[in-house]
Structure formats: C-alpha cells, structure tokens
C-alpha positions in Angstrom: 56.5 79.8 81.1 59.5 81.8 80.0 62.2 79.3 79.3 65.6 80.9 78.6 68.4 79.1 77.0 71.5 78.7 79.4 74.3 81.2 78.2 77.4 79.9 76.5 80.6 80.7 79.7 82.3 83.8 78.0 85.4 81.2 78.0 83.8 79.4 74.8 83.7 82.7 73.5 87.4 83.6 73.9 88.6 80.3 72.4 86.8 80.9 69.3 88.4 84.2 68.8 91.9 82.8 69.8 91.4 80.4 66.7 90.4 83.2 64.2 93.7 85.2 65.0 95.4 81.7 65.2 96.4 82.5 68.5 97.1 79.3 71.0 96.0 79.7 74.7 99.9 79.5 75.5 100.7 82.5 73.3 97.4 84.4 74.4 98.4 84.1 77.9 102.2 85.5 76.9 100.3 88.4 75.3 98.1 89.3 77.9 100.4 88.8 81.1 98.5 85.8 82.5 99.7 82.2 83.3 98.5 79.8 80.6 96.6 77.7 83.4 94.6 80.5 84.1 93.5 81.3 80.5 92.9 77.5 80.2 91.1 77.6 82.8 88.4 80.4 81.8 88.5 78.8 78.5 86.8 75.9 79.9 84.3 78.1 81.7 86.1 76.9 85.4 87.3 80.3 85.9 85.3 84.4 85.5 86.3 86.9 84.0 87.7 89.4 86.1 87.3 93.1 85.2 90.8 92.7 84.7 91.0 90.0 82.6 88.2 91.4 80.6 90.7 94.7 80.5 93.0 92.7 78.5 90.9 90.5 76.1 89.3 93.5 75.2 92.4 94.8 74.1 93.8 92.0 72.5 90.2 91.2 70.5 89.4 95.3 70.5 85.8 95.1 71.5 86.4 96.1 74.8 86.2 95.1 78.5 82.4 95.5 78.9 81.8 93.1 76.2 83.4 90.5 77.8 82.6 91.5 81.5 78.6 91.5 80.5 79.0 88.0 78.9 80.5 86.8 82.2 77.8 88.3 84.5 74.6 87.2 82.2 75.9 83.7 82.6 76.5 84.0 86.7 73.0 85.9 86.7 71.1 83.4 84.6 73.1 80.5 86.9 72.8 82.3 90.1 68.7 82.7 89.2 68.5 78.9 88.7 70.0 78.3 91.9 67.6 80.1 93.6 64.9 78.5 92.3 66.0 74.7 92.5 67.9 75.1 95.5 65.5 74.3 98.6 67.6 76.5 101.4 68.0 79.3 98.7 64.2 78.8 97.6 63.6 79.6 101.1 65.2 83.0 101.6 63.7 84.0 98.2 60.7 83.1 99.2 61.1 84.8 103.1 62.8 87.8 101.4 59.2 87.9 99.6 56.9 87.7 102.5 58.9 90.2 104.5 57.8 93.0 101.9 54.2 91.8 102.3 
C-alpha cells in the first residue's frame, strides 16, 4: 500500500523563513498589508493561503506565489483525499461516483 506522509501546512513553512530574515509575524504582517491575526493564523496552519496572500509572501521571500500556492493545495489535496476515504458519507459518493461510470 502506498503510504504518503501528511504534508507540513505551508504556514510552518512561512514561519521558518520569517525567522531566517529575523522577521516577527507582527512586522511580516506590516510588510505585506495583512492584520497580524491573520498571518498568525496561517502560521498555525488554521488559515490557506490565498492566491493573494501567496502574491505577497512570494514577494517578500522572492520565490514566488506558485510556490507557496502549490504547498497550500498538496496539503488540502492530500487532506481532502483522506477524507474521502475515512469519511463513511464521503466514502459513499466516491464509491457511487465509481459505479455510475460502470
């Protein structure tokens, strides 16, 4: 069985870079336009990545929005997937979406 490894929230990811240009979350947020709750917020992987968002971080780490917008959707993917599959109600329209193209 193929067992993948839950991805990190790209949140984690945007914490670490804050502390290797010694940014706070309070200053990042000044920087990029957004309350400090907010980037809290994504920071503990309770809030996405918009494409917005990802519009700025990009900027302010310069790797780009894509980068930050594909971490975000490989982890609602990979979480979405799971949901499907240990969900019972979900299960069910997988499974009906399935037999339909039998």
């Amino acid at each position: 069985m193929d067992r993948k490894l839950p991805p990190f929230h790209p949140g984690k990811f945007i914490e670490e870079n804050l502390k290797s240009l010694e940014l706070s979350i309070p200053k990042a947020a000044n920087i990029l336009s957004v309350s400090k709750q907010h980037l809290y917020r994504v920071a503990q992987g309770k809030n996405s990545i918009t494409p917005d968002l990802a519009y700025r971080i990009g900027k302010l780490f310069g790797n780009g929005s894509r980068f930050w917008l594909n971490l975000q959707i490989q982890y609602d993917v990979y979480y979405t997937e799971q949901d499907y599959l240990t969900n019972p109600e979900k299960k069910s329209i997988s499974d009906n979406i399935i037999a339909q193209l039998r």
